[in-house]
N, C-alpha and C positions, 0 to 999 in steps of 0.2 A: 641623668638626662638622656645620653647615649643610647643607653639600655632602654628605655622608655620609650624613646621614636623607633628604636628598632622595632620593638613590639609591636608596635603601633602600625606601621609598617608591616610586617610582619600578615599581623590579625587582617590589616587591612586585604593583602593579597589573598589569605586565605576566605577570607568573606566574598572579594572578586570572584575566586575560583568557585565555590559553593554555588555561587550566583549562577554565572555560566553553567554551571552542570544541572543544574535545577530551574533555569530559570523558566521554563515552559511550564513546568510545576504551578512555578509559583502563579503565572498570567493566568493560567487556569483558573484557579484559585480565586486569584484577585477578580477575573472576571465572572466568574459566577456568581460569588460576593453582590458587584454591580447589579447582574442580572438580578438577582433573589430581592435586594432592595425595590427597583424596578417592577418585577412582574416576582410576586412571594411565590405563585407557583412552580416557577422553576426548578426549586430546590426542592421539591414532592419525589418520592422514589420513584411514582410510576415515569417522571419527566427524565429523570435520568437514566432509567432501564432505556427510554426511549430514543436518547441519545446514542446508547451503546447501540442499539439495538439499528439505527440509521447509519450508524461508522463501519457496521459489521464488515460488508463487500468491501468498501475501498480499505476500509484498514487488514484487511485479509491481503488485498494485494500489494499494499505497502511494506510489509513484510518480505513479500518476494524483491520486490522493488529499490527495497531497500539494498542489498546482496549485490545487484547489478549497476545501481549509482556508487555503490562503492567501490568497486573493483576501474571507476571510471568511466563505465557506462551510461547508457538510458534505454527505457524500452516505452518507444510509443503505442506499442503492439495491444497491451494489456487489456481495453476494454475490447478490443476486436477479436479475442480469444474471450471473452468471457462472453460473448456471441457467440463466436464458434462452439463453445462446450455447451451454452445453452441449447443452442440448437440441436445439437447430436443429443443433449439429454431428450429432450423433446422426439427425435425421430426413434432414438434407441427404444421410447419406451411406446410410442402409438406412431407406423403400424407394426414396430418390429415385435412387440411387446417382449424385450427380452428384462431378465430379473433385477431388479433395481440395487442387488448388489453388485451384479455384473456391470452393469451401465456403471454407477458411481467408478469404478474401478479404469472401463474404457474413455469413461468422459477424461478422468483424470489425467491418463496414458495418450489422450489427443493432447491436453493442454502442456504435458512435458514434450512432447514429439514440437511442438508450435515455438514452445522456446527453446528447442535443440534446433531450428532452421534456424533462428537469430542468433543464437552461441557461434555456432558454424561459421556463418555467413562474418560474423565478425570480426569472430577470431581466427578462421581460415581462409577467410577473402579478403581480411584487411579493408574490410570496409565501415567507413566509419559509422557507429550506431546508430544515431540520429537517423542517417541514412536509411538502413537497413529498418529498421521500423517504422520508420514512417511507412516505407518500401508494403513492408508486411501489414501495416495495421489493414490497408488499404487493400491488400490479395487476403487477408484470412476475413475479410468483411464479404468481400465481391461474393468468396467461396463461399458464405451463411447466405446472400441474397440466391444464388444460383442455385443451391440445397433447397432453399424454401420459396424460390419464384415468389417472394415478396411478400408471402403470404405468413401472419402471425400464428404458431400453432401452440396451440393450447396443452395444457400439465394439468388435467384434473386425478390424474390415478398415476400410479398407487397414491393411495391413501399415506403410507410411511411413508412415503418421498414429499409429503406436504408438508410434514413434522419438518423436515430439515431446516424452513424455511418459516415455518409458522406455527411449530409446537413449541410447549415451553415445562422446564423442569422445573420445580419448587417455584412458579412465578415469574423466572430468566427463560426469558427468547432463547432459543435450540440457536439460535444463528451467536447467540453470546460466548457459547459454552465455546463455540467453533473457534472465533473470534483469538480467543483466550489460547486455548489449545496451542494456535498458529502459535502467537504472539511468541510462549515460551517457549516452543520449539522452535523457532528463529532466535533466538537471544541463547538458548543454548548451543545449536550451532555455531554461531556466530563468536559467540567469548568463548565457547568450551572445548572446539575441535581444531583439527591443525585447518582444515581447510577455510574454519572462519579466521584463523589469525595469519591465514596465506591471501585473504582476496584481500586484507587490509594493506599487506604488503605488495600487492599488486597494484590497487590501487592508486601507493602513494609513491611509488617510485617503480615502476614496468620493470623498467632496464636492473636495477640492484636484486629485484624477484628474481628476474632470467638469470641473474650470474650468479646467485645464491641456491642454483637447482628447482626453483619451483616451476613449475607448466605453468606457464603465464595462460597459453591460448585453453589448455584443460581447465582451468579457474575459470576465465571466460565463461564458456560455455555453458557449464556448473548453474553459474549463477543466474543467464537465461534460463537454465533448465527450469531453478527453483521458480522463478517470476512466473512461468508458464501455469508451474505445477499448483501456485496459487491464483493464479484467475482464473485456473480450471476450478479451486476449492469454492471462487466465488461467482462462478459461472451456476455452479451447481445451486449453492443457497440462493441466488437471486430470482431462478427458473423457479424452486421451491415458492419460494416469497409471491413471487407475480401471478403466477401457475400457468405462465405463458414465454414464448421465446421467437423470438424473429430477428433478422437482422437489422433494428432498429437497437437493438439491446448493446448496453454497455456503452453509449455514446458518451464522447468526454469525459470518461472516466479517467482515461488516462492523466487528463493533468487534474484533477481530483487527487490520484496516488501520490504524482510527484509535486504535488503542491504539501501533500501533509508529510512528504520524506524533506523537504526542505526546510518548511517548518519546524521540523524535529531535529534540526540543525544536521543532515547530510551534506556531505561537501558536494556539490557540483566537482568538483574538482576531485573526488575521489580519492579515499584513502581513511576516510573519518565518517563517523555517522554508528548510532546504535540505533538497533529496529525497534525498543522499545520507546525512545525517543521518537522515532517515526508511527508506534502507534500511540503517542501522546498527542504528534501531529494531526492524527486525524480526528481523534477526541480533540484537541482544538479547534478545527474548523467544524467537525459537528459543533459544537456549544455555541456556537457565533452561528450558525445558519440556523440550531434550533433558539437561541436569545432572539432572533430578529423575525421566526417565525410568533412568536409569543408576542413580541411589541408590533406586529399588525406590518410589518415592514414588508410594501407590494416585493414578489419576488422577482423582478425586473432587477431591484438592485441589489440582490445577492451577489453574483457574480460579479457584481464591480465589487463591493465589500471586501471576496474573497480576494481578486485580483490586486489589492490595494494591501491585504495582509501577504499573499506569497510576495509581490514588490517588496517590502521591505525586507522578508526574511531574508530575500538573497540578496538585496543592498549589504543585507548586516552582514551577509556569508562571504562578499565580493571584497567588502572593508577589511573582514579580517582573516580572510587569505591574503590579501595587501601588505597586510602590517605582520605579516608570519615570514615574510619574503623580507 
Protein backbone atom coordinates (compact mmCIF):
# COMPACT_ATOMS: atom_id res chain seq x y z
CA UNK A 1 0.00 0.00 0.00
CA UNK A 2 3.20 2.12 0.82
CA UNK A 3 4.61 1.51 -2.34
CA UNK A 4 1.44 2.34 -4.14
CA UNK A 5 0.72 5.96 -2.83
CA UNK A 6 4.35 6.50 -3.37
CA UNK A 7 3.75 5.87 -6.94
CA UNK A 8 0.86 7.58 -7.02
CA UNK A 9 2.54 10.42 -5.59
CA UNK A 10 5.16 9.96 -7.52
CA UNK A 11 3.40 9.84 -11.19
CA UNK A 12 1.41 12.50 -9.86
CA UNK A 13 4.39 15.08 -9.60
CA UNK A 14 5.65 13.94 -12.51
CA UNK A 15 2.29 14.78 -14.44
CA UNK A 16 2.50 18.26 -12.55
CA UNK A 17 5.88 18.91 -13.87
CA UNK A 18 5.02 17.82 -17.66
CA UNK A 19 2.02 20.07 -17.23
CA UNK A 20 4.03 23.05 -16.26
CA UNK A 21 6.53 22.70 -18.88
CA UNK A 22 3.98 22.09 -21.78
CA UNK A 23 1.29 23.57 -20.55
CA UNK A 24 1.02 26.58 -23.14
CA UNK A 25 1.15 23.69 -25.55
CA UNK A 26 -1.40 22.24 -24.45
CA UNK A 27 -3.92 25.76 -24.16
CA UNK A 28 -2.93 26.11 -27.71
CA UNK A 29 -4.18 23.11 -28.36
CA UNK A 30 -7.27 23.03 -26.44
CA UNK A 31 -7.87 26.42 -27.83
CA UNK A 32 -7.94 25.90 -31.21
CA UNK A 33 -9.83 22.69 -30.71
CA UNK A 34 -12.71 25.41 -29.37
CA UNK A 35 -12.06 27.61 -32.21
CA UNK A 36 -12.28 24.80 -35.03
CA UNK A 37 -15.66 23.67 -33.41
CA UNK A 38 -16.85 27.31 -33.39
CA UNK A 39 -15.69 28.74 -36.67
CA UNK A 40 -14.50 24.92 -38.95
CA UNK A 41 -12.35 27.37 -40.87
CA UNK A 42 -9.84 27.98 -38.51
CA UNK A 43 -8.16 25.00 -38.65
CA UNK A 44 -7.74 25.56 -42.97
CA UNK A 45 -3.89 25.65 -43.55
CA UNK A 46 -4.08 28.78 -45.39
CA UNK A 47 -5.81 30.34 -41.54
CA UNK A 48 -2.82 29.04 -39.88
CA UNK A 49 0.05 30.08 -42.25
CA UNK A 50 -1.83 33.16 -41.45
CA UNK A 51 -1.50 33.20 -38.01
CA UNK A 52 2.29 32.63 -38.30
CA UNK A 53 2.49 34.77 -40.75
CA UNK A 54 0.75 37.93 -38.35
CA UNK A 55 3.21 36.80 -35.15
CA UNK A 56 6.04 37.04 -37.59
CA UNK A 57 7.48 40.93 -36.23
CA UNK A 58 6.50 40.58 -32.59
CA UNK A 59 7.56 37.20 -32.20
CA UNK A 60 10.95 38.14 -33.96
CA UNK A 61 11.30 40.61 -31.29
CA UNK A 62 10.40 38.32 -28.57
CA UNK A 63 13.16 36.51 -29.08
CA UNK A 64 15.47 39.34 -28.43
CA UNK A 65 13.26 40.27 -25.67
CA UNK A 66 13.40 37.53 -24.20
CA UNK A 67 17.53 37.55 -23.44
CA UNK A 68 17.00 41.02 -21.70
CA UNK A 69 13.90 40.03 -19.31
CA UNK A 70 16.08 37.29 -18.39
CA UNK A 71 19.19 38.61 -17.39
CA UNK A 72 16.37 41.06 -15.22
CA UNK A 73 15.76 43.54 -17.53
CA UNK A 74 13.00 45.14 -19.80
CA UNK A 75 13.33 47.17 -22.96
CA UNK A 76 10.43 49.42 -23.70
CA UNK A 77 12.61 50.66 -26.66
CA UNK A 78 11.68 47.97 -29.03
CA UNK A 79 8.86 49.15 -31.23
CA UNK A 80 10.70 52.74 -31.42
CA UNK A 81 13.71 50.95 -33.02
CA UNK A 82 11.68 49.07 -35.40
CA UNK A 83 10.72 52.86 -36.38
CA UNK A 84 13.93 53.86 -36.37
CA UNK A 85 15.42 50.86 -38.81
CA UNK A 86 12.18 51.38 -40.82
CA UNK A 87 12.82 54.59 -41.49
CA UNK A 88 16.60 54.40 -42.31
CA UNK A 89 15.52 51.45 -44.56
CA UNK A 90 13.18 53.83 -46.30
CA UNK A 91 15.75 56.69 -46.58
CA UNK A 92 18.79 54.18 -47.30
CA UNK A 93 16.99 53.04 -50.29
CA UNK A 94 15.03 56.49 -51.91
CA UNK A 95 17.00 59.28 -52.25
CA UNK A 96 20.06 57.59 -51.25
CA UNK A 97 19.36 54.61 -53.48
CA UNK A 98 22.14 52.60 -51.92
CA UNK A 99 22.11 48.38 -52.59
CA UNK A 100 19.59 46.61 -50.68
CA UNK A 101 22.29 44.43 -49.37
CA UNK A 102 24.24 47.20 -47.99
CA UNK A 103 21.12 48.75 -46.34
CA UNK A 104 19.92 45.39 -44.83
CA UNK A 105 23.37 45.08 -43.36
CA UNK A 106 23.30 49.16 -41.96
CA UNK A 107 19.70 48.94 -41.01
CA UNK A 108 20.74 46.02 -39.00
CA UNK A 109 24.16 47.73 -37.36
CA UNK A 110 21.64 50.99 -36.35
CA UNK A 111 19.30 48.64 -34.40
CA UNK A 112 22.48 46.86 -32.50
CA UNK A 113 24.09 50.40 -32.13
CA UNK A 114 20.15 51.38 -30.48
CA UNK A 115 20.36 48.56 -28.03
CA UNK A 116 24.17 49.13 -27.20
CA UNK A 117 22.81 52.90 -25.80
CA UNK A 118 20.43 50.88 -23.49
CA UNK A 119 23.16 48.03 -22.47
CA UNK A 120 25.33 51.00 -21.49
CA UNK A 121 23.15 53.25 -20.16
CA UNK A 122 22.06 50.26 -17.74
CA UNK A 123 24.63 48.56 -17.00
CA UNK A 124 27.23 51.53 -16.85
CA UNK A 125 24.84 54.21 -15.44
CA UNK A 126 23.14 51.99 -12.99
CA UNK A 127 20.08 53.15 -14.22
CA UNK A 128 17.22 51.33 -13.81
CA UNK A 129 15.74 49.76 -17.23
CA UNK A 130 12.36 50.59 -17.01
CA UNK A 131 13.87 53.98 -16.91
CA UNK A 132 16.30 53.95 -19.52
CA UNK A 133 13.79 52.78 -22.14
CA UNK A 134 11.12 54.31 -21.58
CA UNK A 135 13.84 57.23 -21.69
CA UNK A 136 14.73 55.90 -25.24
CA UNK A 137 11.75 54.65 -26.66
CA UNK A 138 10.70 58.26 -26.65
CA UNK A 139 14.43 60.01 -28.14
CA UNK A 140 14.70 57.04 -30.93
CA UNK A 141 10.80 58.04 -31.87
CA UNK A 142 11.42 61.95 -31.69
CA UNK A 143 14.71 61.10 -33.96
CA UNK A 144 12.26 59.02 -36.87
CA UNK A 145 9.71 62.03 -36.61
CA UNK A 146 12.73 64.65 -37.10
CA UNK A 147 14.27 62.25 -39.98
CA UNK A 148 10.95 62.23 -41.81
CA UNK A 149 9.28 65.72 -40.64
CA UNK A 150 6.13 63.50 -40.14
CA UNK A 151 5.84 62.71 -43.38
CA UNK A 152 5.17 58.68 -44.32
CA UNK A 153 7.64 57.64 -47.05
CA UNK A 154 6.94 55.03 -49.16
CA UNK A 155 9.04 51.24 -50.10
CA UNK A 156 8.00 50.52 -53.41
CA UNK A 157 11.63 49.40 -54.91
CA UNK A 158 13.59 47.19 -55.06
CA UNK A 159 11.47 44.91 -56.07
CA UNK A 160 13.77 41.95 -53.84
CA UNK A 161 13.20 44.03 -50.79
CA UNK A 162 9.25 43.44 -51.26
CA UNK A 163 9.94 39.55 -51.07
CA UNK A 164 11.16 40.04 -47.55
CA UNK A 165 7.98 41.04 -46.53
CA UNK A 166 5.52 39.57 -49.08
CA UNK A 167 7.18 36.81 -50.95
CA UNK A 168 6.64 33.32 -50.32
CA UNK A 169 8.68 29.96 -50.80
CA UNK A 170 6.72 26.72 -51.52
CA UNK A 171 3.40 28.63 -50.28
CA UNK A 172 5.28 30.00 -46.58
CA UNK A 173 5.24 33.75 -46.17
CA UNK A 174 9.34 34.93 -46.52
CA UNK A 175 8.56 36.68 -43.14
CA UNK A 176 7.92 32.72 -41.78
CA UNK A 177 11.02 31.38 -42.90
CA UNK A 178 12.64 34.53 -40.86
CA UNK A 179 10.43 33.97 -38.07
CA UNK A 180 11.77 30.37 -37.66
CA UNK A 181 15.40 31.11 -38.47
CA UNK A 182 15.41 33.77 -35.30
CA UNK A 183 13.58 31.36 -33.18
CA UNK A 184 16.40 28.66 -33.40
CA UNK A 185 18.93 30.75 -33.27
CA UNK A 186 17.87 32.23 -29.92
CA UNK A 187 17.14 28.88 -28.28
CA UNK A 188 20.62 27.71 -29.56
CA UNK A 189 22.29 30.62 -28.05
CA UNK A 190 20.41 30.66 -25.27
CA UNK A 191 20.70 26.47 -24.02
CA UNK A 192 23.84 25.95 -26.14
CA UNK A 193 26.55 28.76 -25.28
CA UNK A 194 28.39 29.89 -22.13
CA UNK A 195 26.96 33.28 -22.64
CA UNK A 196 23.33 31.82 -22.68
CA UNK A 197 23.85 29.92 -19.56
CA UNK A 198 25.68 33.15 -17.93
CA UNK A 199 22.59 35.72 -18.51
CA UNK A 200 20.47 32.84 -16.64
CA UNK A 201 23.01 33.23 -13.89
CA UNK A 202 22.76 36.78 -13.96
CA UNK A 203 19.62 36.97 -14.04
CA UNK A 204 18.79 34.86 -11.05
CA UNK A 205 21.23 35.82 -8.61
CA UNK A 206 23.49 39.47 -9.87
CA UNK A 207 25.58 39.19 -6.87
CA UNK A 208 26.72 34.95 -6.85
CA UNK A 209 27.38 35.91 -11.13
CA UNK A 210 29.91 38.73 -9.90
CA UNK A 211 31.60 36.52 -7.46
CA UNK A 212 31.69 33.52 -9.58
CA UNK A 213 33.81 35.80 -12.55
CA UNK A 214 31.05 36.54 -14.93
CA UNK A 215 30.71 40.47 -16.27
CA UNK A 216 27.58 40.92 -14.94
CA UNK A 217 27.40 44.64 -16.83
CA UNK A 218 29.14 42.85 -20.41
CA UNK A 219 26.03 40.26 -20.13
CA UNK A 220 23.90 43.27 -19.63
CA UNK A 221 24.60 44.99 -22.50
CA UNK A 222 24.83 41.63 -24.81
CA UNK A 223 21.49 41.21 -24.22
CA UNK A 224 20.22 44.81 -25.33
CA UNK A 225 22.50 44.37 -28.09
CA UNK A 226 20.61 41.17 -29.20
CA UNK A 227 16.90 42.96 -28.55
CA UNK A 228 18.06 45.88 -30.80
CA UNK A 229 19.63 43.54 -33.32
CA UNK A 230 15.95 41.93 -33.56
CA UNK A 231 13.73 44.90 -34.06
CA UNK A 232 16.13 45.90 -36.48
CA UNK A 233 15.34 42.15 -38.23
CA UNK A 234 11.80 43.31 -37.69
CA UNK A 235 11.97 46.73 -38.47
CA UNK A 236 13.11 45.40 -41.91
CA UNK A 237 10.11 42.82 -42.62
CA UNK A 238 7.49 45.10 -41.58
CA UNK A 239 8.84 48.14 -43.97
CA UNK A 240 8.83 45.04 -46.46
CA UNK A 241 5.32 44.06 -45.51
CA UNK A 242 3.58 47.70 -45.47
CA UNK A 243 5.97 49.25 -48.31
CA UNK A 244 6.01 52.21 -46.25
CA UNK A 245 7.81 53.60 -42.95
CA UNK A 246 7.18 56.71 -40.80
CA UNK A 247 7.35 57.46 -37.33
CA UNK A 248 3.94 56.23 -36.72
CA UNK A 249 5.43 52.66 -37.17
CA UNK A 250 5.81 50.04 -34.52
CA UNK A 251 3.37 51.63 -31.97
CA UNK A 252 2.73 49.42 -29.03
CA UNK A 253 4.41 46.89 -30.00
CA UNK A 254 6.35 46.94 -27.18
CA UNK A 255 3.90 45.42 -24.80
CA UNK A 256 2.70 43.12 -27.70
CA UNK A 257 6.73 41.51 -27.11
CA UNK A 258 6.50 41.38 -23.54
CA UNK A 259 3.06 40.31 -23.21
CA UNK A 260 3.87 37.16 -25.34
CA UNK A 261 7.59 36.73 -23.20
CA UNK A 262 5.26 36.57 -20.19
CA UNK A 263 2.92 34.48 -21.48
CA UNK A 264 5.51 32.09 -22.39
CA UNK A 265 6.24 31.92 -18.72
CA UNK A 266 9.52 34.50 -18.50
CA UNK A 267 10.15 35.54 -15.06
CA UNK A 268 9.56 39.18 -14.51
CA UNK A 269 11.90 38.53 -11.97
CA UNK A 270 14.61 37.31 -14.22
CA UNK A 271 16.63 34.26 -14.26
CA UNK A 272 13.99 31.65 -15.93
CA UNK A 273 12.29 31.77 -19.22
CA UNK A 274 13.08 29.84 -22.72
CA UNK A 275 12.59 31.90 -25.97
CA UNK A 276 10.92 29.14 -27.55
CA UNK A 277 8.29 29.33 -25.01
CA UNK A 278 8.13 33.02 -25.58
CA UNK A 279 7.61 32.27 -29.41
CA UNK A 280 4.75 29.92 -28.33
CA UNK A 281 3.65 33.20 -26.53
CA UNK A 282 3.17 34.96 -29.36
CA UNK A 283 1.50 32.17 -31.45
CA UNK A 284 -0.88 32.35 -28.43
CA UNK A 285 -1.95 35.71 -28.40
CA UNK A 286 -1.86 35.60 -32.32
CA UNK A 287 -4.61 32.56 -32.26
CA UNK A 288 -6.83 34.60 -29.78
CA UNK A 289 -6.66 37.89 -31.72
CA UNK A 290 -7.07 35.73 -35.05
CA UNK A 291 -10.19 33.24 -33.15
CA UNK A 292 -11.98 36.56 -32.29
CA UNK A 293 -11.22 38.07 -35.74
CA UNK A 294 -13.14 34.93 -37.39
CA UNK A 295 -16.13 35.22 -34.52
CA UNK A 296 -16.84 38.94 -35.93
CA UNK A 297 -15.46 40.17 -32.44
CA UNK A 298 -15.47 44.40 -33.01
CA UNK A 299 -11.92 45.11 -32.49
CA UNK A 300 -12.34 47.74 -29.79
CA UNK A 301 -12.21 44.61 -27.42
CA UNK A 302 -9.22 43.00 -28.40
CA UNK A 303 -7.04 44.76 -26.37
CA UNK A 304 -9.05 44.23 -23.36
CA UNK A 305 -9.13 40.45 -24.17
CA UNK A 306 -5.27 40.64 -24.48
CA UNK A 307 -5.01 42.63 -21.36
CA UNK A 308 -7.13 40.27 -19.27
CA UNK A 309 -4.86 37.11 -20.79
CA UNK A 310 -1.22 39.03 -19.88
CA UNK A 311 -3.18 39.70 -16.11
CA UNK A 312 -3.36 36.46 -15.30
CA UNK A 313 -0.13 35.17 -16.77
CA UNK A 314 1.75 37.31 -14.49
CA UNK A 315 -0.80 36.71 -11.55
CA UNK A 316 0.14 33.05 -12.19
CA UNK A 317 4.19 34.36 -12.58
CA UNK A 318 3.63 36.63 -9.13
CA UNK A 319 1.89 33.43 -7.23
CA UNK A 320 4.66 31.29 -8.14
CA UNK A 321 7.69 33.28 -7.49
CA UNK A 322 5.80 33.54 -3.92
CA UNK A 323 5.66 30.16 -3.30
CA UNK A 324 9.40 29.46 -4.63
CA UNK A 325 10.49 32.00 -1.76
Amino acid sequence: MTTRNTLLRTSGRLGLRFFRKYRLCAVIIMLSLVLTIISPSFFSVTNMINILWNVSVVGIMAVGMTFVIVTGGIDLSVGSIVCATGVATALLFNPFQVPMSVTILVVLAIGMILGLGNGLLVSQGRIAPFIVTLATMVFYRGMTLFATNGVTLGVLKPEAFLKVGLGKVAGIPVPIFIFAAIAISGWFISQKTTFGREIYLVGGNRTAARMSGIHVKRIETIAYVLSGFCAGISGIVLTSLVQQAGSYQGVGFELDVIAAVVVGGTSLFGGSGQVLDSVLGAIFIGTIANGLSLLNVPSPYHPIVKGIVVLCAVGFEIHAHRRQE
